[in-house]
mmCIF file of the N, C-alpha and C atoms, coordinates in Angstrom:
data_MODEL
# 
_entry.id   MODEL 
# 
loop_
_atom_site.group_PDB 
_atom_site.id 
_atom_site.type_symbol 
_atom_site.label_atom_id 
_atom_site.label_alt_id 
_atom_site.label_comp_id 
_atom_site.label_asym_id 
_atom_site.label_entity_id 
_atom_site.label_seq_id 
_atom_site.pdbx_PDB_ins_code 
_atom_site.Cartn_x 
_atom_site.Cartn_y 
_atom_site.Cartn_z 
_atom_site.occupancy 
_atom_site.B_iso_or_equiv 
_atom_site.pdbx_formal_charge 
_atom_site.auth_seq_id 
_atom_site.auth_comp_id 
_atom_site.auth_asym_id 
_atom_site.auth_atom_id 
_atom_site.pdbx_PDB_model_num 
ATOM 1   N N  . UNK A 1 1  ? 34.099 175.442 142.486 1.00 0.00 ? 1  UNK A N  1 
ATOM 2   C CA . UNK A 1 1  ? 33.772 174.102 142.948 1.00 0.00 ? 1  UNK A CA 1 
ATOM 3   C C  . UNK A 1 1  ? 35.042 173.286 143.203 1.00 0.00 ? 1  UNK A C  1 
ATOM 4   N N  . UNK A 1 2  ? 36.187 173.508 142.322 1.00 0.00 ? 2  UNK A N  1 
ATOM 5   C CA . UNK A 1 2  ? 37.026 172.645 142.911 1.00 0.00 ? 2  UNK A CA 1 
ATOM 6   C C  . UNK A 1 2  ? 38.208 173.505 143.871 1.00 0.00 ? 2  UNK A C  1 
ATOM 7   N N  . UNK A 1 3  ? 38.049 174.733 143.982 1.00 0.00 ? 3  UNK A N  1 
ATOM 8   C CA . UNK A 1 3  ? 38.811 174.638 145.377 1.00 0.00 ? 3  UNK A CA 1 
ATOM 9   C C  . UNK A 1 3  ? 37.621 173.977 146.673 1.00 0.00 ? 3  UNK A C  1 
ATOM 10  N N  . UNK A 1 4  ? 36.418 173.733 146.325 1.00 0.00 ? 4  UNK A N  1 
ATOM 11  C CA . UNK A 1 4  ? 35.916 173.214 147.808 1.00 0.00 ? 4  UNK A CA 1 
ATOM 12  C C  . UNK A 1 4  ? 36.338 171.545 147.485 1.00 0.00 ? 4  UNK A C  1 
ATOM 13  N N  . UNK A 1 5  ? 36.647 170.918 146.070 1.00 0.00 ? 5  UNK A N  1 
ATOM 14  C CA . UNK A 1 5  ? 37.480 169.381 146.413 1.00 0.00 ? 5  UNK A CA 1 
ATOM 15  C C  . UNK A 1 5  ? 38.211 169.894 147.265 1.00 0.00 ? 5  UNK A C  1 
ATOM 16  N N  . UNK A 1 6  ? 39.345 170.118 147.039 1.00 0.00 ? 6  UNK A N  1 
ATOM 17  C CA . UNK A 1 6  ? 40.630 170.258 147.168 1.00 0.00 ? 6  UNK A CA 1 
ATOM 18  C C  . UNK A 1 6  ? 40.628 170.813 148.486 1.00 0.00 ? 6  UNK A C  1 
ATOM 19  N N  . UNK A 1 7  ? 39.736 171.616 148.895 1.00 0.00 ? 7  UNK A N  1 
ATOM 20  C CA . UNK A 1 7  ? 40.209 171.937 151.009 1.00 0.00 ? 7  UNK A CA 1 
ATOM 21  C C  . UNK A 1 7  ? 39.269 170.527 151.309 1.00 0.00 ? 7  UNK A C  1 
ATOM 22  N N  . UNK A 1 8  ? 38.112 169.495 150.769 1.00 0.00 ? 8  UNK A N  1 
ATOM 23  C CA . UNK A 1 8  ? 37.816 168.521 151.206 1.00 0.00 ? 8  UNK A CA 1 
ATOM 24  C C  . UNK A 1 8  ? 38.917 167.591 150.961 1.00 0.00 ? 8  UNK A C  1 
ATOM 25  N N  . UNK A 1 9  ? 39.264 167.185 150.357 1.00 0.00 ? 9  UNK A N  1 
ATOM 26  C CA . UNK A 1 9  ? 40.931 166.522 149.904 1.00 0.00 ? 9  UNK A CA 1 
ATOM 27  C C  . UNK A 1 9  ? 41.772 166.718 150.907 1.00 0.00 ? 9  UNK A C  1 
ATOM 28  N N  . UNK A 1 10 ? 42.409 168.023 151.179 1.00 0.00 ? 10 UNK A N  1 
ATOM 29  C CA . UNK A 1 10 ? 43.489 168.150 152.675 1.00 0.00 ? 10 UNK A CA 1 
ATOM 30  C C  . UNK A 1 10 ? 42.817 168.058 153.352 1.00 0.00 ? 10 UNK A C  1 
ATOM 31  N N  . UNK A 1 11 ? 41.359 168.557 153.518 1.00 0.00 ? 11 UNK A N  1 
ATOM 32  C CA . UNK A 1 11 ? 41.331 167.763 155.612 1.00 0.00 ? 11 UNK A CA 1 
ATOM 33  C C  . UNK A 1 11 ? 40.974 166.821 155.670 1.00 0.00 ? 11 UNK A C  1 
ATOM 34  N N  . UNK A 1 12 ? 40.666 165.463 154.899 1.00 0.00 ? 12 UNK A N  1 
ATOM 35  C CA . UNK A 1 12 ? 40.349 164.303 154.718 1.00 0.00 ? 12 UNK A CA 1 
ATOM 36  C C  . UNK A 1 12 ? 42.108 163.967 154.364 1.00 0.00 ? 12 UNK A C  1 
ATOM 37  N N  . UNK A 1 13 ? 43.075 164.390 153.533 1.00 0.00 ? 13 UNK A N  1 
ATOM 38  C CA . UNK A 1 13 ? 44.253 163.908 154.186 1.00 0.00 ? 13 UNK A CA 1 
ATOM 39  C C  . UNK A 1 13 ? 45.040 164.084 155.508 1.00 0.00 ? 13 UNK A C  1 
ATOM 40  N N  . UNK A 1 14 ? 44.667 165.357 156.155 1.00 0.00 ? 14 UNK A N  1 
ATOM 41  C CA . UNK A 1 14 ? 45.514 165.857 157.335 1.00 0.00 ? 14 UNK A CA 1 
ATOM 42  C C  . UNK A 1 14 ? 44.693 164.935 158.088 1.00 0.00 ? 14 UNK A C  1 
ATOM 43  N N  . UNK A 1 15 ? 43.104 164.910 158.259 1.00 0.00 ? 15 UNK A N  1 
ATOM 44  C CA . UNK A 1 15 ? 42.851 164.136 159.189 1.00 0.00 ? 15 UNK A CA 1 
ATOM 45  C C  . UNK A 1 15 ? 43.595 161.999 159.335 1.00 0.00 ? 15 UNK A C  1 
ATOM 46  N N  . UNK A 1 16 ? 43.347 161.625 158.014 1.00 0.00 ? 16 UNK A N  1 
ATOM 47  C CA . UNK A 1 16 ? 44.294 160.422 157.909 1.00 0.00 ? 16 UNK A CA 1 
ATOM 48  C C  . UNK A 1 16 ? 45.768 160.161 158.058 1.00 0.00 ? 16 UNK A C  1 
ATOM 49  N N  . UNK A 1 17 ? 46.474 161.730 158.240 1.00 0.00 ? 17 UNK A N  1 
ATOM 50  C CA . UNK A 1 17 ? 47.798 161.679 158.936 1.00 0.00 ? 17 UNK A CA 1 
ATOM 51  C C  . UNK A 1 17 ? 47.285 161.483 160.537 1.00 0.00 ? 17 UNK A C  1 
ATOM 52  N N  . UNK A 1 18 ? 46.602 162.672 161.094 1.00 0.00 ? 18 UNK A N  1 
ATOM 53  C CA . UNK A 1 18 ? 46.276 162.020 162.344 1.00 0.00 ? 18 UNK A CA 1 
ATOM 54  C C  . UNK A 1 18 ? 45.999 160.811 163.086 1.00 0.00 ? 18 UNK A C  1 
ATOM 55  N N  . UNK A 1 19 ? 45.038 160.453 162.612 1.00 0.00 ? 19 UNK A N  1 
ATOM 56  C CA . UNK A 1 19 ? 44.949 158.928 163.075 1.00 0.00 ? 19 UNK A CA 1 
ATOM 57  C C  . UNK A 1 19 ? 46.038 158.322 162.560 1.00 0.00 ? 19 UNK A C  1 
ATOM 58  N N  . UNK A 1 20 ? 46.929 158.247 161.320 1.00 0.00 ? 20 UNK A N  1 
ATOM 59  C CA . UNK A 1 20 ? 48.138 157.155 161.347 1.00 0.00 ? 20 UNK A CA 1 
ATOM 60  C C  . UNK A 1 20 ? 48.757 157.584 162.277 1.00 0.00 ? 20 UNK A C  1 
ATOM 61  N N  . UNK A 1 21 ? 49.461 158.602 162.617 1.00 0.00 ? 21 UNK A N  1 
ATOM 62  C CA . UNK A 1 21 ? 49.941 159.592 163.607 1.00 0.00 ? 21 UNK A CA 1 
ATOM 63  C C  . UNK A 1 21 ? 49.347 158.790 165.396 1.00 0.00 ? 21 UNK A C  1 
ATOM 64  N N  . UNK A 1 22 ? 48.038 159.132 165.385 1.00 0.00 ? 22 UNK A N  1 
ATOM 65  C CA . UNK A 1 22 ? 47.982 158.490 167.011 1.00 0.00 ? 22 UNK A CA 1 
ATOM 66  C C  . UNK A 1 22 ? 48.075 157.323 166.762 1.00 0.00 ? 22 UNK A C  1 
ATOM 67  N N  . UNK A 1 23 ? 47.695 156.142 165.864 1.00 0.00 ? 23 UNK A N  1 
ATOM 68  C CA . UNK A 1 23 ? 47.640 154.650 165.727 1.00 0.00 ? 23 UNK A CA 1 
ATOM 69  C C  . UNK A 1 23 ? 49.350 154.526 165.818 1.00 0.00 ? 23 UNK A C  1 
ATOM 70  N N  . UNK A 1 24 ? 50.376 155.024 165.438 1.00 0.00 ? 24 UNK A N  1 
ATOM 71  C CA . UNK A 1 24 ? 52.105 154.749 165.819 1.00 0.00 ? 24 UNK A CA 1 
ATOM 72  C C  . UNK A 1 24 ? 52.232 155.538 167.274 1.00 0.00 ? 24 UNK A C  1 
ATOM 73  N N  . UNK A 1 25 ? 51.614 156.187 168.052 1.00 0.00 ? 25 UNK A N  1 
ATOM 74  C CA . UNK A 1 25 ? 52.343 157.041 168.721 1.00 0.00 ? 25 UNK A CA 1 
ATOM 75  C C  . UNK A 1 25 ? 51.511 155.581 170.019 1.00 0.00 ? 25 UNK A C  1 
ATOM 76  N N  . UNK A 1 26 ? 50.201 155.369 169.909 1.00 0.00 ? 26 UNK A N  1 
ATOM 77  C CA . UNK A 1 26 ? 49.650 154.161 171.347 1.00 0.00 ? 26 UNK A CA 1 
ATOM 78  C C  . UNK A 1 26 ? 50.706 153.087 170.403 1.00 0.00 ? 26 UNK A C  1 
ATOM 79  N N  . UNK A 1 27 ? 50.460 152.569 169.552 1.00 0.00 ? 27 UNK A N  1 
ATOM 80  C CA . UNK A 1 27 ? 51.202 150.948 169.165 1.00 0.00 ? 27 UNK A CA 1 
ATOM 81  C C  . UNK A 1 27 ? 52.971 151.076 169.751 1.00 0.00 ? 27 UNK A C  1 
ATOM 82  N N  . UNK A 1 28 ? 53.706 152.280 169.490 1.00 0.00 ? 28 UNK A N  1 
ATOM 83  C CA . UNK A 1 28 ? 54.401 152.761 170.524 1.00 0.00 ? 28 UNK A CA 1 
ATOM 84  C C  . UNK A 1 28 ? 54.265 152.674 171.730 1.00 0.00 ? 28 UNK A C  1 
ATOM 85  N N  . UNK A 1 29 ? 53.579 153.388 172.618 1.00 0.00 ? 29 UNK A N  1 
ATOM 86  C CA . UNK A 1 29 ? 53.314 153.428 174.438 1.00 0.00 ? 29 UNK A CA 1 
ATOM 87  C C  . UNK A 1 29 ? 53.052 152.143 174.644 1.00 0.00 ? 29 UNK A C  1 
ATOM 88  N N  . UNK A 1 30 ? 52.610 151.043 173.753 1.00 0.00 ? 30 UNK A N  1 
ATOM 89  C CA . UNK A 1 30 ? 51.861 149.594 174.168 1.00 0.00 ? 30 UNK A CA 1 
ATOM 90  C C  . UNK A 1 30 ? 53.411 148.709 174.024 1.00 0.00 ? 30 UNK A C  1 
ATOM 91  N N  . UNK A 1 31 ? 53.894 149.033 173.301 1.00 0.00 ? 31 UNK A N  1 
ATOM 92  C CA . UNK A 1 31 ? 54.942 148.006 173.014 1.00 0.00 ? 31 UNK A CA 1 
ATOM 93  C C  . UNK A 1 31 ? 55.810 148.693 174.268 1.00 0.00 ? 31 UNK A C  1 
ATOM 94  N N  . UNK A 1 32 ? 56.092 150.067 174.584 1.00 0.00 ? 32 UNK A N  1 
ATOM 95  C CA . UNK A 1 32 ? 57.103 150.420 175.566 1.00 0.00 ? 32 UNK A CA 1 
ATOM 96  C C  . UNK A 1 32 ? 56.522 149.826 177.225 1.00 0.00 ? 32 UNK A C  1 
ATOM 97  N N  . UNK A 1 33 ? 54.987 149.546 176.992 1.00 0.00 ? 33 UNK A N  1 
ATOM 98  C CA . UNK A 1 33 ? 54.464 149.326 178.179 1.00 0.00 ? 33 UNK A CA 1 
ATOM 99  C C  . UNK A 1 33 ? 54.613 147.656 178.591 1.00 0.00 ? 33 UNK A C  1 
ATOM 100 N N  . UNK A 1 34 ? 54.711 146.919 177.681 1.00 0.00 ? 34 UNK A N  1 
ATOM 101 C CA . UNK A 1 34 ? 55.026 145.666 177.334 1.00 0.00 ? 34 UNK A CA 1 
ATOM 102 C C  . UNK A 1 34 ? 56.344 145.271 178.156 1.00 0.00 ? 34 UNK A C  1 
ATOM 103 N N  . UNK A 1 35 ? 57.133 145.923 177.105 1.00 0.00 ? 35 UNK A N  1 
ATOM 104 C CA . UNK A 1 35 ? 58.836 146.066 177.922 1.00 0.00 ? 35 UNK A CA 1 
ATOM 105 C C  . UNK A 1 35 ? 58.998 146.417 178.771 1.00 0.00 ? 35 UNK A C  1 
ATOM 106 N N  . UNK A 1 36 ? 58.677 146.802 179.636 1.00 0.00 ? 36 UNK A N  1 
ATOM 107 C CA . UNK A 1 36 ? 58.316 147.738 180.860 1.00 0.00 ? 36 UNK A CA 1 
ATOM 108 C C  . UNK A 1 36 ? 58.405 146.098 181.823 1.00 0.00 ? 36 UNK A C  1 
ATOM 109 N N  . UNK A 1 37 ? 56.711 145.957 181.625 1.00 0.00 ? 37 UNK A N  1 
ATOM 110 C CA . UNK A 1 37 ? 56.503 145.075 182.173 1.00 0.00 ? 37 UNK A CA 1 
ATOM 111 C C  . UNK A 1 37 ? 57.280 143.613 182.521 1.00 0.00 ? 37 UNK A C  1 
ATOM 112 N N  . UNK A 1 38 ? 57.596 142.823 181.393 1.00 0.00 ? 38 UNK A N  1 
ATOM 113 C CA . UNK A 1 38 ? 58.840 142.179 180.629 1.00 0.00 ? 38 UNK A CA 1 
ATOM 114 C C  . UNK A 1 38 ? 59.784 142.532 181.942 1.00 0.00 ? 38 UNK A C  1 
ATOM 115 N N  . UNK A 1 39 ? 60.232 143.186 181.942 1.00 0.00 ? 39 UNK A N  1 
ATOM 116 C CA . UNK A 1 39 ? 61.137 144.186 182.702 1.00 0.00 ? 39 UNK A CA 1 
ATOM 117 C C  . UNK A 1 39 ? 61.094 144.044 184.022 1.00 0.00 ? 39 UNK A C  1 
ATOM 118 N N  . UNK A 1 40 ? 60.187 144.309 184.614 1.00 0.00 ? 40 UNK A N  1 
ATOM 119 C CA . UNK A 1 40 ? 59.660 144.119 185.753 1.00 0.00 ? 40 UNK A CA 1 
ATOM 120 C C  . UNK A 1 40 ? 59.430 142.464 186.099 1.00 0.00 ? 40 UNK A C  1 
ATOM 121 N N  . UNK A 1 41 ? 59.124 141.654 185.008 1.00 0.00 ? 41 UNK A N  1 
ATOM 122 C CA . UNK A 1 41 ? 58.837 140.091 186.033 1.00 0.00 ? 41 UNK A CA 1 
ATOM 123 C C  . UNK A 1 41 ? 59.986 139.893 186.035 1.00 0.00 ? 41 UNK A C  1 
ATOM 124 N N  . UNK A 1 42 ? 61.012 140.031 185.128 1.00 0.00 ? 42 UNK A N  1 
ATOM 125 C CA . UNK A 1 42 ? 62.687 139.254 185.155 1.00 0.00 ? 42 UNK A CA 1 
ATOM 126 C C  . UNK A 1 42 ? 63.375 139.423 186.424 1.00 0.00 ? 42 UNK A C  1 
ATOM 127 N N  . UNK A 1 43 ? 62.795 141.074 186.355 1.00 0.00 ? 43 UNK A N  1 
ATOM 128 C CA . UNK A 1 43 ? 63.371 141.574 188.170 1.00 0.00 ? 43 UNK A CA 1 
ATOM 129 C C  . UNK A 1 43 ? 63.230 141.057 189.366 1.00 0.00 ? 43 UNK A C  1 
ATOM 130 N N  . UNK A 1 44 ? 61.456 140.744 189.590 1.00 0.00 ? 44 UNK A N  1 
ATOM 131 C CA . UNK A 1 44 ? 61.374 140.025 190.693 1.00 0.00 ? 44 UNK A CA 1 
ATOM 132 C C  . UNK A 1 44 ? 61.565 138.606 190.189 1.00 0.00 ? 44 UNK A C  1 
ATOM 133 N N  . UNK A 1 45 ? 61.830 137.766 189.091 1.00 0.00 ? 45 UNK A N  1 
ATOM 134 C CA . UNK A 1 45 ? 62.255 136.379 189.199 1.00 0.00 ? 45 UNK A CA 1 
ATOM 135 C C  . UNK A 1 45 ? 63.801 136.245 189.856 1.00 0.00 ? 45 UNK A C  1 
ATOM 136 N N  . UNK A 1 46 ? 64.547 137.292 189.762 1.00 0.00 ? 46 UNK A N  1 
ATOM 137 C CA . UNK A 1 46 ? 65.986 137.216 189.802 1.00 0.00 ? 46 UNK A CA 1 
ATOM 138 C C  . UNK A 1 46 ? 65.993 137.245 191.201 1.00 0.00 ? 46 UNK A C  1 
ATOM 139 N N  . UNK A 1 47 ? 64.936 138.522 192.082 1.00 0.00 ? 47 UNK A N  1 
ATOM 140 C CA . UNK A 1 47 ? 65.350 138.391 193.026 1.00 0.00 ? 47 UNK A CA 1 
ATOM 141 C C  . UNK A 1 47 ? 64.539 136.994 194.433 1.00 0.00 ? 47 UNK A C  1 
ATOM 142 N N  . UNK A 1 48 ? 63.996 136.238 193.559 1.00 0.00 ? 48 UNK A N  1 
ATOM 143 C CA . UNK A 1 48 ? 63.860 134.770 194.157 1.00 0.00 ? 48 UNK A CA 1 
ATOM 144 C C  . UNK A 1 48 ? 64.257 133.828 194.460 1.00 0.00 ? 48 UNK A C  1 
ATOM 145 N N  . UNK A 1 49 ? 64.691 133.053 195.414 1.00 0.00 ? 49 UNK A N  1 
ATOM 146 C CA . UNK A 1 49 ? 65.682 132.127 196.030 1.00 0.00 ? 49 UNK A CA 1 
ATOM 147 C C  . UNK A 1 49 ? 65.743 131.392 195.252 1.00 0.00 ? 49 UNK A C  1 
ATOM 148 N N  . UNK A 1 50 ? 66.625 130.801 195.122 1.00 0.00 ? 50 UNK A N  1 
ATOM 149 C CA . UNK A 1 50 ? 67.034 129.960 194.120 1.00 0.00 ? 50 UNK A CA 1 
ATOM 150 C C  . UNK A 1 50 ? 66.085 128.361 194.925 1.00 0.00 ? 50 UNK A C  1 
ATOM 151 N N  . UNK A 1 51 ? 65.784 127.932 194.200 1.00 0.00 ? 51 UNK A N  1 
ATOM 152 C CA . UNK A 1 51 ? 64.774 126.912 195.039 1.00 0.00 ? 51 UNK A CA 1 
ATOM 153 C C  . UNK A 1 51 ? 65.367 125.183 194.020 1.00 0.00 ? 51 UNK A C  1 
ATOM 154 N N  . UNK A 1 52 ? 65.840 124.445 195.129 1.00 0.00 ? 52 UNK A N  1 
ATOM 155 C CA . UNK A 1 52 ? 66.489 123.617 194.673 1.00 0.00 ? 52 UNK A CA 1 
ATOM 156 C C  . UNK A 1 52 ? 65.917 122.209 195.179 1.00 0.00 ? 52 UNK A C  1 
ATOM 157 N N  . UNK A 1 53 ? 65.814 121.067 193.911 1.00 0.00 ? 53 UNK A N  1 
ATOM 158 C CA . UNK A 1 53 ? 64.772 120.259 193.529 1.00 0.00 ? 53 UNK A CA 1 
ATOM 159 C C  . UNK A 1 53 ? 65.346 118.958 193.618 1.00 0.00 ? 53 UNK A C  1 
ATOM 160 N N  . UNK A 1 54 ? 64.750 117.743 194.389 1.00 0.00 ? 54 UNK A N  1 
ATOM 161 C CA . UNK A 1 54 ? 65.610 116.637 194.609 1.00 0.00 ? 54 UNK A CA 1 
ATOM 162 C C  . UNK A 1 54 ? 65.322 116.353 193.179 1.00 0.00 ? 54 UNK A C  1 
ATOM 163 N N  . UNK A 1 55 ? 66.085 115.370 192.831 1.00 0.00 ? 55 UNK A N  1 
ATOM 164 C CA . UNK A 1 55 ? 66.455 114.425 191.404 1.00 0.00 ? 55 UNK A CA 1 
ATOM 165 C C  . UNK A 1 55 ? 65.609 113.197 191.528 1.00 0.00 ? 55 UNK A C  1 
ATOM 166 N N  . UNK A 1 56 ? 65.006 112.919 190.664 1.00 0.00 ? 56 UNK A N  1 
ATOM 167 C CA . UNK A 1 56 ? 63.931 112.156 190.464 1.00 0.00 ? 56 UNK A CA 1 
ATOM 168 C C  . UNK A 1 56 ? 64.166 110.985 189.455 1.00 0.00 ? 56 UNK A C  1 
ATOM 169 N N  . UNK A 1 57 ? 63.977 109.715 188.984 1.00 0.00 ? 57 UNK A N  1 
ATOM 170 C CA . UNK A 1 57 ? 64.441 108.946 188.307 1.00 0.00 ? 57 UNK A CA 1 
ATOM 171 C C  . UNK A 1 57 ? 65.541 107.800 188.884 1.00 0.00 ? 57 UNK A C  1 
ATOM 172 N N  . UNK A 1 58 ? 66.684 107.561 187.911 1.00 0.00 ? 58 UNK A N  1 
ATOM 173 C CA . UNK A 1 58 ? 67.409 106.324 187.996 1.00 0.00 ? 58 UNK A CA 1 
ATOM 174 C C  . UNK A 1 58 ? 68.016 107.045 189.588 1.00 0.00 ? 58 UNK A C  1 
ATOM 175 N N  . UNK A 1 59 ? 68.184 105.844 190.454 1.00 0.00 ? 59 UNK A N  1 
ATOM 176 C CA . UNK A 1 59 ? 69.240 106.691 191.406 1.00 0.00 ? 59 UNK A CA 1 
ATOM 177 C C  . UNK A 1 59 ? 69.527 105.007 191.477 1.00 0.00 ? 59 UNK A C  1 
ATOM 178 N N  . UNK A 1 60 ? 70.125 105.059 193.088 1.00 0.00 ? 60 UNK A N  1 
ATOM 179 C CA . UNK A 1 60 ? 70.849 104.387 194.128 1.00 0.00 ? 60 UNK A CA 1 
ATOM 180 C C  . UNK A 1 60 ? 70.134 103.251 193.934 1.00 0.00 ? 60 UNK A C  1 
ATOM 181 N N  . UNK A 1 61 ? 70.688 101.845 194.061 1.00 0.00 ? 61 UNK A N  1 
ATOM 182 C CA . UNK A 1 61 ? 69.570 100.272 194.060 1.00 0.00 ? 61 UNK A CA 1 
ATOM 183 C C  . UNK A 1 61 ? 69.974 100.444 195.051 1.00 0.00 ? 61 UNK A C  1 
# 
């Protein structure tokens, strides 16, 4: 009886390595997909004309 704990024990632990295992490997791909992205708006902001804004407030009497 208790070698059937004990193979229920490892595949109830091997299986809870797995899932910690895929839960770091997507929270990984999500954060690299993030940066990615991140990545990508800075790019096309940089390559946008510089767009230049009259001054508003105290001026000239």
């Amino acid at each position: 009886m208790q070698d059937v704990e004990n193979q229920a024990a490892h595949i109830a632990q091997d299986a809870g390595d797995a899932i910690t295992k895929g839960a770091q490997d997507a929270g990984a791909g999500i954060a690299d997909g993030v940066q990615q992205f991140g990545k990508g708006i800075a790019d096309g902001l940089e390559q946008l004309p510089e767009i230049k804004l009259p001054k508003f407030g105290r001026g000239k009497k």
